[in-house]
PyMOL Python script that loads the backbone (N, CA, C, O; Angstrom):
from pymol import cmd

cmd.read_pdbstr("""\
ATOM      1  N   UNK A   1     -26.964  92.967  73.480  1.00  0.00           N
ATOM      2  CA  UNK A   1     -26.641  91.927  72.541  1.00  0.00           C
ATOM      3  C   UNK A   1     -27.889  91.425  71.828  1.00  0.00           C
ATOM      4  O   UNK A   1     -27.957  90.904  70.714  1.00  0.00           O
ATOM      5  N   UNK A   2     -29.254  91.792  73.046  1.00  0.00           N
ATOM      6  CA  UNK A   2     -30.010  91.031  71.607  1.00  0.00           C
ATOM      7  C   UNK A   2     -30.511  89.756  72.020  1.00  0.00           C
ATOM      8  O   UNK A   2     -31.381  89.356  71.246  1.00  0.00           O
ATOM      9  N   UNK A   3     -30.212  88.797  73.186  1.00  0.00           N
ATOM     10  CA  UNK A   3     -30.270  87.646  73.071  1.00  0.00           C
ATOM     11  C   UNK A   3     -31.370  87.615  74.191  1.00  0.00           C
ATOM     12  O   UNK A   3     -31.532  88.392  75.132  1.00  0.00           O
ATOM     13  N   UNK A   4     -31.996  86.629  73.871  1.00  0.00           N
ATOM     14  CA  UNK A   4     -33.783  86.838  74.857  1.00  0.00           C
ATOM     15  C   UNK A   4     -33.926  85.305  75.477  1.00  0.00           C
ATOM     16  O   UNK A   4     -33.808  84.452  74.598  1.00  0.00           O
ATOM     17  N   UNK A   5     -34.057  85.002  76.242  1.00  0.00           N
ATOM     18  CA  UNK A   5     -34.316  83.926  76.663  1.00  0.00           C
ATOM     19  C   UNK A   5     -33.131  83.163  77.257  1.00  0.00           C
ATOM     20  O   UNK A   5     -32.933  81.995  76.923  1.00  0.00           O
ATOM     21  N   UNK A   6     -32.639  83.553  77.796  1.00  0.00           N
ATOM     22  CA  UNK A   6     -31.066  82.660  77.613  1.00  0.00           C
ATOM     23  C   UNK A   6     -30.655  82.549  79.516  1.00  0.00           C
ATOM     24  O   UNK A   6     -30.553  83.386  80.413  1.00  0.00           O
ATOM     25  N   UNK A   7     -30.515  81.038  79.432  1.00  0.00           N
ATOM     26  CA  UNK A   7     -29.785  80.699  80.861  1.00  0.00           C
ATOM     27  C   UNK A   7     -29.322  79.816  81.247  1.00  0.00           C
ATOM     28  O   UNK A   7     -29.239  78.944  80.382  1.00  0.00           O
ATOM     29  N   UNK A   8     -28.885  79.507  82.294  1.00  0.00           N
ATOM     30  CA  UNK A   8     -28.053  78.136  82.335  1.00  0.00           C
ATOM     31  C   UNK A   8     -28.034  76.881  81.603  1.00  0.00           C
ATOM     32  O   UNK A   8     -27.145  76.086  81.301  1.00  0.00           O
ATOM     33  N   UNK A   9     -29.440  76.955  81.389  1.00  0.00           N
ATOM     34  CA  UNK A   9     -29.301  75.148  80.741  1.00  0.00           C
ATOM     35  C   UNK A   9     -29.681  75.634  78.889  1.00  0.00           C
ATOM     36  O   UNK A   9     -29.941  74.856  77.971  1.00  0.00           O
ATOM     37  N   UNK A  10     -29.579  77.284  78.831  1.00  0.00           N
ATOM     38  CA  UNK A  10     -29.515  76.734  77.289  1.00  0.00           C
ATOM     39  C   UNK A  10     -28.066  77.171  77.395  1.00  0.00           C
ATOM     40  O   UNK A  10     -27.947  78.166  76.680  1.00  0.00           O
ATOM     41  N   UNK A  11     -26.883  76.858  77.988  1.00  0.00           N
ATOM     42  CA  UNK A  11     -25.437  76.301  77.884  1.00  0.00           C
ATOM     43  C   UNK A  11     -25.459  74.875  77.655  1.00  0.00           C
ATOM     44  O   UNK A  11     -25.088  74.351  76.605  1.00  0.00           O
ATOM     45  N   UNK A  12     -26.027  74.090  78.947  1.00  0.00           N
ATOM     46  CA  UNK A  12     -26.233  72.530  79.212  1.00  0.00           C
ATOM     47  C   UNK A  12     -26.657  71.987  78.022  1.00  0.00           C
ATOM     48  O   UNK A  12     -26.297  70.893  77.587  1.00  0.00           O
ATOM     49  N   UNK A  13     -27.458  72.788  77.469  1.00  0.00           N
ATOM     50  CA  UNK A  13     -28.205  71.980  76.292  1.00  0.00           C
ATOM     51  C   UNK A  13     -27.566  72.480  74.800  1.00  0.00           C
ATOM     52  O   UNK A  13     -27.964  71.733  73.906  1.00  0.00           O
ATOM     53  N   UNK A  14     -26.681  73.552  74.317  1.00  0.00           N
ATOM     54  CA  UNK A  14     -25.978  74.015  73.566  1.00  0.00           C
ATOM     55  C   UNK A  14     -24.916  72.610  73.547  1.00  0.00           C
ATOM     56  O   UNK A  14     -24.720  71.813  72.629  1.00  0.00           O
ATOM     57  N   UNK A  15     -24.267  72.660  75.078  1.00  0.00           N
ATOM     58  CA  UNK A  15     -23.411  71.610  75.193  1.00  0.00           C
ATOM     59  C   UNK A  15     -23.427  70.041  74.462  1.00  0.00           C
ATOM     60  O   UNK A  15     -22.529  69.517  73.803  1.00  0.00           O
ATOM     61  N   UNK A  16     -24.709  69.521  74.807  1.00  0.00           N
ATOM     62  CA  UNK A  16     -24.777  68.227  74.839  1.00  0.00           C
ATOM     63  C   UNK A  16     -25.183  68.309  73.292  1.00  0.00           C
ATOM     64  O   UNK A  16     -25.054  67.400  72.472  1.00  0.00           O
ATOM     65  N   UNK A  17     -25.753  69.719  73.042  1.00  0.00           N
ATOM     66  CA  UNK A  17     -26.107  69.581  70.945  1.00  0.00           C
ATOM     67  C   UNK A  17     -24.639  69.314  70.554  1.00  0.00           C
ATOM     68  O   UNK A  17     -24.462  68.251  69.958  1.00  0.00           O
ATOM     69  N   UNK A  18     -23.354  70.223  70.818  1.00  0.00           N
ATOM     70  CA  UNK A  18     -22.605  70.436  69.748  1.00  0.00           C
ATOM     71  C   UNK A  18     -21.533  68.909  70.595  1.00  0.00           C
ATOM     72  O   UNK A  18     -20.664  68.397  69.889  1.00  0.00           O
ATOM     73  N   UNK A  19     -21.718  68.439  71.860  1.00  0.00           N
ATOM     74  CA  UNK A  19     -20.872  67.173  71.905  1.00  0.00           C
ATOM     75  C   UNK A  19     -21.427  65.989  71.496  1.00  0.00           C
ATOM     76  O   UNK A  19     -20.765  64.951  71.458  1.00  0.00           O
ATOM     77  N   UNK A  20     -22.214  66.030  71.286  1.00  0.00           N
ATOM     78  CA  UNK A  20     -23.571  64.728  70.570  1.00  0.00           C
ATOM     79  C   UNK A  20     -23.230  64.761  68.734  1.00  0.00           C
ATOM     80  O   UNK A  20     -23.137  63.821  67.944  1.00  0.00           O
ATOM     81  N   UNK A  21     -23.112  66.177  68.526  1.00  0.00           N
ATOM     82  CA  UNK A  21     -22.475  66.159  66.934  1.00  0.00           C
ATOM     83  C   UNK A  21     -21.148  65.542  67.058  1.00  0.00           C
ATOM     84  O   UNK A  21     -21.130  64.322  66.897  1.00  0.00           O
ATOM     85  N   UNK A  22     -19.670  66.318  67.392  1.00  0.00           N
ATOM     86  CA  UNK A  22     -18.661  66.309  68.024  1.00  0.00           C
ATOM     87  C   UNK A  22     -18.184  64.741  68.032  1.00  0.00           C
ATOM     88  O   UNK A  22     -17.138  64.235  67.625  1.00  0.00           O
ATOM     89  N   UNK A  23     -19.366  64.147  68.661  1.00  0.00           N
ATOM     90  CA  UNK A  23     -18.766  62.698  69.361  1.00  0.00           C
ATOM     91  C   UNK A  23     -19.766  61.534  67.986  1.00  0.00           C
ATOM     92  O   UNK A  23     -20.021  60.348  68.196  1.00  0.00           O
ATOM     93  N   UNK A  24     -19.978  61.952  67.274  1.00  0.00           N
ATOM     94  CA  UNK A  24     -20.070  61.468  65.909  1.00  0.00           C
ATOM     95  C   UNK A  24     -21.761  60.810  66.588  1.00  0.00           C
ATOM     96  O   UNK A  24     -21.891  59.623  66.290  1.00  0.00           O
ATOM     97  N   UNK A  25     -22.508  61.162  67.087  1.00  0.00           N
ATOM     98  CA  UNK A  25     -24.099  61.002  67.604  1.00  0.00           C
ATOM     99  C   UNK A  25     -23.756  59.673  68.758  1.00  0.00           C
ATOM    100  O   UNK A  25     -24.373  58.608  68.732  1.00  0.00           O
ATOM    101  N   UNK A  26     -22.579  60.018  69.811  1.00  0.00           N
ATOM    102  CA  UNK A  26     -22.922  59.346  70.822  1.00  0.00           C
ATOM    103  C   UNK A  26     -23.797  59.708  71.782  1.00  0.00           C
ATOM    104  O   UNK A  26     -23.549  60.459  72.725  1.00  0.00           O
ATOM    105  N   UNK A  27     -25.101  59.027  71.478  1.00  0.00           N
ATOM    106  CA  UNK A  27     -26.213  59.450  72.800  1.00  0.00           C
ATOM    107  C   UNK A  27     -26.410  58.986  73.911  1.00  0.00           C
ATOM    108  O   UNK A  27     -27.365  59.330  74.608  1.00  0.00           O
ATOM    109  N   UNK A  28     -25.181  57.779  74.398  1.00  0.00           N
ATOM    110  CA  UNK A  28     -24.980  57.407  75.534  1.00  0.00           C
ATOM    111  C   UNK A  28     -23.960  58.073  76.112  1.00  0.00           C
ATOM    112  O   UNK A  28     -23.866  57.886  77.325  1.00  0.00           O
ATOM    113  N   UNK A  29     -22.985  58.960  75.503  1.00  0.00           N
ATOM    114  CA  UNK A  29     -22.305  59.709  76.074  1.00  0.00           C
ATOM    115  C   UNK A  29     -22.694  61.343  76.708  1.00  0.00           C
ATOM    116  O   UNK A  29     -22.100  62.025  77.543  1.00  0.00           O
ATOM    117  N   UNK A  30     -23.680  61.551  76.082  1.00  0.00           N
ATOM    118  CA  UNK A  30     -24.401  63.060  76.345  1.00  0.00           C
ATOM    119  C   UNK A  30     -25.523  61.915  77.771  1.00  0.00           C
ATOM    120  O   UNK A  30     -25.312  61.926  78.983  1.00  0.00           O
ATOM    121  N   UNK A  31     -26.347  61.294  77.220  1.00  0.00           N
ATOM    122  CA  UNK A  31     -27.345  60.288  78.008  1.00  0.00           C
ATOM    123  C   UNK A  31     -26.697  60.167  79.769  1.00  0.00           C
ATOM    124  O   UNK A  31     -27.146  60.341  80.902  1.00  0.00           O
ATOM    125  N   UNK A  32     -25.408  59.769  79.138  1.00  0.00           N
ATOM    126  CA  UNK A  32     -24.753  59.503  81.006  1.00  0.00           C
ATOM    127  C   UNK A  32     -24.506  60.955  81.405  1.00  0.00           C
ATOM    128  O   UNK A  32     -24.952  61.313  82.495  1.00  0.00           O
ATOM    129  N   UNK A  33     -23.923  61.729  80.736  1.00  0.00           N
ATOM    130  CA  UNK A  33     -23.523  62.944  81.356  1.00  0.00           C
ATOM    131  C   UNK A  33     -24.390  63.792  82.071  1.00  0.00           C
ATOM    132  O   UNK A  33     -24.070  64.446  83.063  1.00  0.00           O
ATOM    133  N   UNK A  34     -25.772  63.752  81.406  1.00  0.00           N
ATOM    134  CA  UNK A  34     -26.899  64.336  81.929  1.00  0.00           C
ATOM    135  C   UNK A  34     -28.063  63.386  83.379  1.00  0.00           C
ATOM    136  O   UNK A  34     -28.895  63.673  84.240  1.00  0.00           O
ATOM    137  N   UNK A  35     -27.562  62.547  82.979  1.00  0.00           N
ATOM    138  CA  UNK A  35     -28.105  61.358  83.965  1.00  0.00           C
ATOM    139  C   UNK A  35     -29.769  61.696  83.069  1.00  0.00           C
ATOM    140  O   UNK A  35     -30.858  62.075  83.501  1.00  0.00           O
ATOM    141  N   UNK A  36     -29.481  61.488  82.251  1.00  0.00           N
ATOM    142  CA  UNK A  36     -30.928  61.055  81.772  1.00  0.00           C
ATOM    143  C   UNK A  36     -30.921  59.426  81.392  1.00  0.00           C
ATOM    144  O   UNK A  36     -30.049  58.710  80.901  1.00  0.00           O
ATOM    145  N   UNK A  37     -32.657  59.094  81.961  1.00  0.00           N
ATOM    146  CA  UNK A  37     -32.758  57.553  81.759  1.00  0.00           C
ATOM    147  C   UNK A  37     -32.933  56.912  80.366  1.00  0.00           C
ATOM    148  O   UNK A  37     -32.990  55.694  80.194  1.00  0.00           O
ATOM    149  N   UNK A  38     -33.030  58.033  79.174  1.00  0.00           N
ATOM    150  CA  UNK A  38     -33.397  57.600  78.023  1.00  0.00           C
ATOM    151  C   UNK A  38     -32.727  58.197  76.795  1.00  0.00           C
ATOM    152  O   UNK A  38     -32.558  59.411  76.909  1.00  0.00           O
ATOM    153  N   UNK A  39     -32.324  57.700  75.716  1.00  0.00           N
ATOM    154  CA  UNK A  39     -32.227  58.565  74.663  1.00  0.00           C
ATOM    155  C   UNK A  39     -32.968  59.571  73.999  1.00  0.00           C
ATOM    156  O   UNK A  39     -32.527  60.455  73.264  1.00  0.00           O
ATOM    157  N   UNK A  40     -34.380  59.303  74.399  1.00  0.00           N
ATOM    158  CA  UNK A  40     -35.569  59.715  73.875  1.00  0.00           C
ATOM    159  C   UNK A  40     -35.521  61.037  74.396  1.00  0.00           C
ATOM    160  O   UNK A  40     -35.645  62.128  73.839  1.00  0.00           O
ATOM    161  N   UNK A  41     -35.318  60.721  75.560  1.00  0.00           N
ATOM    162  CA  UNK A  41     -35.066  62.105  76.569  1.00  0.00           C
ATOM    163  C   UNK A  41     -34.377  62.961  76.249  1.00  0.00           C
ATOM    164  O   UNK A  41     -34.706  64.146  76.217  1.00  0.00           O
ATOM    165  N   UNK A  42     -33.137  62.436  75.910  1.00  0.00           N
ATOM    166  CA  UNK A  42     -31.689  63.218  76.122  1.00  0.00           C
ATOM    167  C   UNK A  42     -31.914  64.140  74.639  1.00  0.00           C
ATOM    168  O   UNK A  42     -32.014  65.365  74.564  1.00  0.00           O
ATOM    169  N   UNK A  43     -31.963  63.020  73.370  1.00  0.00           N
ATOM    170  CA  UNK A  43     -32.198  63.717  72.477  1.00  0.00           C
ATOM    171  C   UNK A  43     -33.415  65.065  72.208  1.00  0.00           C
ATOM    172  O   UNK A  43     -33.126  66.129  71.660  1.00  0.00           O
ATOM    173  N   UNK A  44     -34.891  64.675  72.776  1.00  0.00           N
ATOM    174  CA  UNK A  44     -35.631  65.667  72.860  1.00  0.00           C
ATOM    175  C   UNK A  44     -34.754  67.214  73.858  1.00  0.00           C
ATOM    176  O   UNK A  44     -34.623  68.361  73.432  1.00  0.00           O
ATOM    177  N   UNK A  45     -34.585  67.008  74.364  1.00  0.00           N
ATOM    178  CA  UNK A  45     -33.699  68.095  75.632  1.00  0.00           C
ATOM    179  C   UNK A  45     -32.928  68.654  74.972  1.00  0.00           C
ATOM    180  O   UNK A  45     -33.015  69.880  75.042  1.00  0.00           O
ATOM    181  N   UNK A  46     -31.824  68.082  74.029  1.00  0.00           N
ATOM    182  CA  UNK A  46     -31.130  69.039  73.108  1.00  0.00           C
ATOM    183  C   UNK A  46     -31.579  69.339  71.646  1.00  0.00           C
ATOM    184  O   UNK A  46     -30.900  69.698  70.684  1.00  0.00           O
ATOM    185  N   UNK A  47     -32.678  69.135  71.733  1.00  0.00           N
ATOM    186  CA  UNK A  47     -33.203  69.694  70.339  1.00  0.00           C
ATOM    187  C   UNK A  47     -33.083  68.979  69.130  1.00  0.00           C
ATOM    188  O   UNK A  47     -33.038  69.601  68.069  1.00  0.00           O
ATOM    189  N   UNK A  48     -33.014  67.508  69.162  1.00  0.00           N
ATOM    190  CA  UNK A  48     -32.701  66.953  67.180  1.00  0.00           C
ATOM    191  C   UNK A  48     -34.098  66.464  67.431  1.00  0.00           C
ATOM    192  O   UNK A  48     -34.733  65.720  68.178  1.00  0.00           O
ATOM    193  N   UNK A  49     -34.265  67.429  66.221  1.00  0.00           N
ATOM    194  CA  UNK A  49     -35.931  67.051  65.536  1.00  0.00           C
ATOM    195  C   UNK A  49     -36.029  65.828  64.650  1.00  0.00           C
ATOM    196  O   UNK A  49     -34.907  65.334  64.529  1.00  0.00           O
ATOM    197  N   UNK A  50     -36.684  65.353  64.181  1.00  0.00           N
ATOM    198  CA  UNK A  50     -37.300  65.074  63.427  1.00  0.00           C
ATOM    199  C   UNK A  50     -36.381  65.089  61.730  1.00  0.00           C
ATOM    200  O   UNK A  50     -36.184  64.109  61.011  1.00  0.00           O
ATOM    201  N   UNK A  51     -36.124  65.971  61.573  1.00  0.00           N
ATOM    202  CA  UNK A  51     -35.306  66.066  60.520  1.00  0.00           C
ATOM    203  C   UNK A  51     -33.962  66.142  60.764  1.00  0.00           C
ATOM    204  O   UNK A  51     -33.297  65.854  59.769  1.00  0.00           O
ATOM    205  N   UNK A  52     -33.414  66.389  61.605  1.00  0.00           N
ATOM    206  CA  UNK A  52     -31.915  65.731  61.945  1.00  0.00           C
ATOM    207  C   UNK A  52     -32.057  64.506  62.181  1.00  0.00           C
ATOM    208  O   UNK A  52     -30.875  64.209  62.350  1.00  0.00           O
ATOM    209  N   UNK A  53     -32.677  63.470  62.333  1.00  0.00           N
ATOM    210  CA  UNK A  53     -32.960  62.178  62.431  1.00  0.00           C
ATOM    211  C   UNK A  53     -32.698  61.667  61.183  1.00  0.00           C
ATOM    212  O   UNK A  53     -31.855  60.827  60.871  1.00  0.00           O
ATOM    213  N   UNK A  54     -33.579  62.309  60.423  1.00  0.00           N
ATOM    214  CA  UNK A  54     -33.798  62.052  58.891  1.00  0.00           C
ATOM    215  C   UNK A  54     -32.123  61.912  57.722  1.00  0.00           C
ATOM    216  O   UNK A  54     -31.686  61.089  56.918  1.00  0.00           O
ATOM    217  N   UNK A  55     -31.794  62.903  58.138  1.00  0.00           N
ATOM    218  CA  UNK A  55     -30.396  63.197  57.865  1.00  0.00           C
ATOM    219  C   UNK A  55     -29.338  62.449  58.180  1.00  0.00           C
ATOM    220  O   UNK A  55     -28.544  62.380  57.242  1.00  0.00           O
ATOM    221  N   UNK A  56     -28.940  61.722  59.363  1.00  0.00           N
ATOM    222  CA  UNK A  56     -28.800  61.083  59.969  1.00  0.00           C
ATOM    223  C   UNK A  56     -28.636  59.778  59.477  1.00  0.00           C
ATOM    224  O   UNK A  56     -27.537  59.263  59.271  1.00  0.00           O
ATOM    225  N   UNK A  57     -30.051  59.077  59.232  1.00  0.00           N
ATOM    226  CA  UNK A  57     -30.252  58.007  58.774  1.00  0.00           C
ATOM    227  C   UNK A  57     -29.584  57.524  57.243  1.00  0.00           C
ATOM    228  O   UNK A  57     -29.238  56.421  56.821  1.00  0.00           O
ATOM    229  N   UNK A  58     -29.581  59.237  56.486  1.00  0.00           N
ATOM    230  CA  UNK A  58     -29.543  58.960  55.039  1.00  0.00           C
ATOM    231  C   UNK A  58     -28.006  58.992  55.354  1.00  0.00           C
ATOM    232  O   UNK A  58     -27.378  58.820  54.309  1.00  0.00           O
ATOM    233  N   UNK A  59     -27.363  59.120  56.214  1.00  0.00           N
ATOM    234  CA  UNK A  59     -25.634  59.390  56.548  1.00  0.00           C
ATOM    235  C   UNK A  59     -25.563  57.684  56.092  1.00  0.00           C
ATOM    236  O   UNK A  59     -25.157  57.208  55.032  1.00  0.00           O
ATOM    237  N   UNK A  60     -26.029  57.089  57.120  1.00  0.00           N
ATOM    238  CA  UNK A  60     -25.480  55.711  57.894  1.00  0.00           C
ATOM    239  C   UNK A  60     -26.192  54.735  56.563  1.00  0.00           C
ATOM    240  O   UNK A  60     -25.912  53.580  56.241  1.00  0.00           O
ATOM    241  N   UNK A  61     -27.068  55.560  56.039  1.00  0.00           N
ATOM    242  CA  UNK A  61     -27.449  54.364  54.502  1.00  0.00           C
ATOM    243  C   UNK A  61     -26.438  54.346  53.556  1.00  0.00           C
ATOM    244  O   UNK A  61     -26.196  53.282  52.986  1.00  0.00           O
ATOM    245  N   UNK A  62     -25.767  55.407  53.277  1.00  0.00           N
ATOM    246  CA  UNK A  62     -24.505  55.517  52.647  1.00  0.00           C
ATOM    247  C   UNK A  62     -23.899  54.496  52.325  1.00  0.00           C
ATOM    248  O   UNK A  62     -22.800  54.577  51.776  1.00  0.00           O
TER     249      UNK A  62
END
""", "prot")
cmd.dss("prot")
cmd.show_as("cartoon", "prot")
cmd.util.cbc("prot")
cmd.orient("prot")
């Protein structure tokens, strides 16, 4: 298939990307699920950079 790097927690963390979109950016709902103590956390762990932030913001200025 091609696919290099791949294991359990890049499911866990696939997961909490596409239910964190999904759940319209609830990060206390991915946050509890993972038992992480922070958003800071939770969000770094599934990957929103910097520019999904950005994006984000320009949503909710709308």
């Amino acid at each position: 298939m091609g696919i290099e790097n791949f294991g359990t927690h890049s499911l866990r963390k696939t997961w909490g990307y596409w239910t964190y979109k999904i759940s319209k950016y609830n990060i206390g709902l991915i946050m509890d699920t993972f038992n992480h103590s922070s958003p800071n956390i939770t969000l770094r762990y599934i990957g929103i950079n910097q520019d999904q932030k950005d994006e984000l913001y320009s949503i909710v200025q709308l």
